[in-house]
N, C-alpha and C positions, 0 to 999 in steps of 0.2 A: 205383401212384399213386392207391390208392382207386376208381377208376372217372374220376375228373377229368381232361381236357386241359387241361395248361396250358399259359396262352399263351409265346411265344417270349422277352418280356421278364422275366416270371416264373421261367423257367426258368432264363434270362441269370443275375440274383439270387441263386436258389439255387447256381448256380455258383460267386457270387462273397461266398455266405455259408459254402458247404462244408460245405453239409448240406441230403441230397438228402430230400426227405421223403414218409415212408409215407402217410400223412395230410392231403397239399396243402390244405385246408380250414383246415388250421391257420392256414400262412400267409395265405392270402386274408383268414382275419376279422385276424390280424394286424396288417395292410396296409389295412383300410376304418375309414376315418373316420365321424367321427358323422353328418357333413353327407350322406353317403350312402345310412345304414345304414336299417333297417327291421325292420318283424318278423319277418321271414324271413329278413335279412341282417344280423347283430349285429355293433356295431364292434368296435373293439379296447380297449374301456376295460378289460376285466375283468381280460384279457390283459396289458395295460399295470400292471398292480395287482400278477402273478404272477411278471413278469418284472423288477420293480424287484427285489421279495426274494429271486428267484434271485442276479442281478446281487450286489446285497449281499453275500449267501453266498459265493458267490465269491469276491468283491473282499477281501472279510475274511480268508477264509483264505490267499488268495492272499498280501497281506501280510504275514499272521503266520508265513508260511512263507520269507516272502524276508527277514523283521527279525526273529531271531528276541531280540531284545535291547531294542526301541523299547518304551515305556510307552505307554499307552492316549493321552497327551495328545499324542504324535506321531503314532501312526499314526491319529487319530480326521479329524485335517483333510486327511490324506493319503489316508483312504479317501472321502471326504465332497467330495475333486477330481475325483477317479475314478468316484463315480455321480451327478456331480449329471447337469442335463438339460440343458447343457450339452455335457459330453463324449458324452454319450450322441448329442447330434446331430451333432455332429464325427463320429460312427465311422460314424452312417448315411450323412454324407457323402460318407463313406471307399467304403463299398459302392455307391455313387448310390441310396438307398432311395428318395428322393423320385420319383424316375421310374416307380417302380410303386406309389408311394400311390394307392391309390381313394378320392375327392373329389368331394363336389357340385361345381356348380356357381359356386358362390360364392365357395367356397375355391380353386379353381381361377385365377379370374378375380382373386383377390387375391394370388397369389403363396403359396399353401398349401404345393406342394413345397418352398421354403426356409425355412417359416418353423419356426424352433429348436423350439418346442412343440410343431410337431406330429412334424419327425422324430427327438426326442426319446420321444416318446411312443412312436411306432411302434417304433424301436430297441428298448427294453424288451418290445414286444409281441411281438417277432419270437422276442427272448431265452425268452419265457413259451411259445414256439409250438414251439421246438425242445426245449424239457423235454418239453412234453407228446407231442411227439412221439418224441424218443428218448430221455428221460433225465436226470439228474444231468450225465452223464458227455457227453453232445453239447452241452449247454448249457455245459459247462464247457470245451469242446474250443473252442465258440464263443468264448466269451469272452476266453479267455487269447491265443484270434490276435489281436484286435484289440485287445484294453487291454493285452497285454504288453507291447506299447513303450510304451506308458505308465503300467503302474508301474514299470517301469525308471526312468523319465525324471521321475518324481513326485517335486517339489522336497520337500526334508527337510522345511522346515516350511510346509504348501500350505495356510496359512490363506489366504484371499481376502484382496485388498489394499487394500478396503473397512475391514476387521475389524483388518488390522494398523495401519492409518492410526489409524481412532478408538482403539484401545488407546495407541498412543505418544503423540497427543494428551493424552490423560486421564492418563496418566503425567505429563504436563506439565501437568496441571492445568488445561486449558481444556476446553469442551466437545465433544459430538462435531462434525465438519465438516460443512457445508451443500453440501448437492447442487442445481446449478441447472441446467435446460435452458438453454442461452445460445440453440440455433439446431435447425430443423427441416427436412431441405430433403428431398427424392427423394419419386418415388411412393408413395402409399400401401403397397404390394406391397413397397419394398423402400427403407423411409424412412433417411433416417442422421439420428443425434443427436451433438450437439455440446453435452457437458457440463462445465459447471465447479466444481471441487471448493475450498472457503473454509475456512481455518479461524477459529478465534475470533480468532487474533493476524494474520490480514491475508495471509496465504501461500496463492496461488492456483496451479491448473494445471487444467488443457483437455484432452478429448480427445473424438475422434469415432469413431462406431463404429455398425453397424446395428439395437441394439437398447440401450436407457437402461442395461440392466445392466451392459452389454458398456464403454458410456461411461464409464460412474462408476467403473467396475474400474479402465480406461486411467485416468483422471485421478486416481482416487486411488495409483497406484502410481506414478505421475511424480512427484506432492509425496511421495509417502511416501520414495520413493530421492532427494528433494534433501532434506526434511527429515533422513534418519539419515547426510547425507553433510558437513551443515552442522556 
């Protein structure tokens, strides 16, 4: 382990990422945020930068090994479900990353541990921590456990429901749909949005969800399955 103790929840982690590591230094910059970091203690940005293009490598051949038939314009939105920073914080869910993120203070006291961005970030940093610690090949061992059931499960055509709404709009000759905040309620730490999606011809729908993306996604895929159902 380098010379490093690591603590008991670190260790937990490593457990339940399935890969023990040479190098435990890896992870720790991995796992610290900026609100932390110092010149002695580096976050995980660089890492987070290393481990997206890992992730991608991946994901891409992983695809092109399971369709070996799909065109560039199916497997592009199918791959682009699959890393965005979204999923990516779904799967540190999956592991409870956020219980060993290192966090100032600040981030702390606003609900740092769930918020999508950061263990979004951290996911890819972790990704970036076990290349360099073991390899192509543990990076890839990592990966496929946890995004394999979801490229299994990656809808045919995984454009965002945003992107298919404004295309059949504009099929239809109107402009794209207006996105509104209708409503704002919960703490700071852990807000819900309540958004409403309009098009030009009058056809609304609503939905709420902890982050505006996550909103506008729900509301435009409501109208979007009554519009292609009308």
């Amino acid at each position: 382990m380098g010379g490093i103790k690591l603590s008991a929840d670190l260790s937990s982690f490593m457990d339940r990422l399935g890969h023990r590591f040479a190098n435990p230094e890896l992870l720790i910059r991995a796992l610290t945020h900026g609100s932390i970091s110092s010149a002695t203690r580096p976050d995980n940005q660089r890492l987070e930068f290393l481990g997206d293009r890992v992730l991608g490598l991946v994901i891409a051949e992983t695809l092109l090994a399971e369709d070996k038939v799909a065109a560039e314009g199916i497997l592009a939105p199918r791959f682009n479900a699959l890393v965005r920073k979204e999923t990516c914080a779904d799967v540190a869910r999956d592991l409870d990353l956020g219980a060993v993120l290192k966090l100032g203070k600040s981030e702390m006291v606003s609900g740092g541990r769930r918020k999508e961005a950061l263990l979004g970030d951290a996911m890819e940093a972790v990704i970036a921590a076990v290349y360099l610690d073991g390899g192509i090949e543990a990076a890839r061992a990592l990966i496929l456990r946890f995004w394999g059931p979801r490229v299994d499960s990656v809808e045919e055509d995984a454009r965002d429901p945003k992107t298919a709404l404004q295309e059949l709009v504009q099929a239809r000759k109107q402009t794209p749909p207006a996105y509104t905040i209708t409503k704002r309620s919960g703490p700071d730490h852990a807000p819900q949005f309540t958004i409403e999606v309009r098009t030009e011809s009058g056809q609304t729908a609503e939905a709420q969800a902890g982050s505006k993306r996550h909103a506008e996604q729900a509301a435009a895929k409501a109208l979007l399955e009554r519009l292609e159902n009308e």
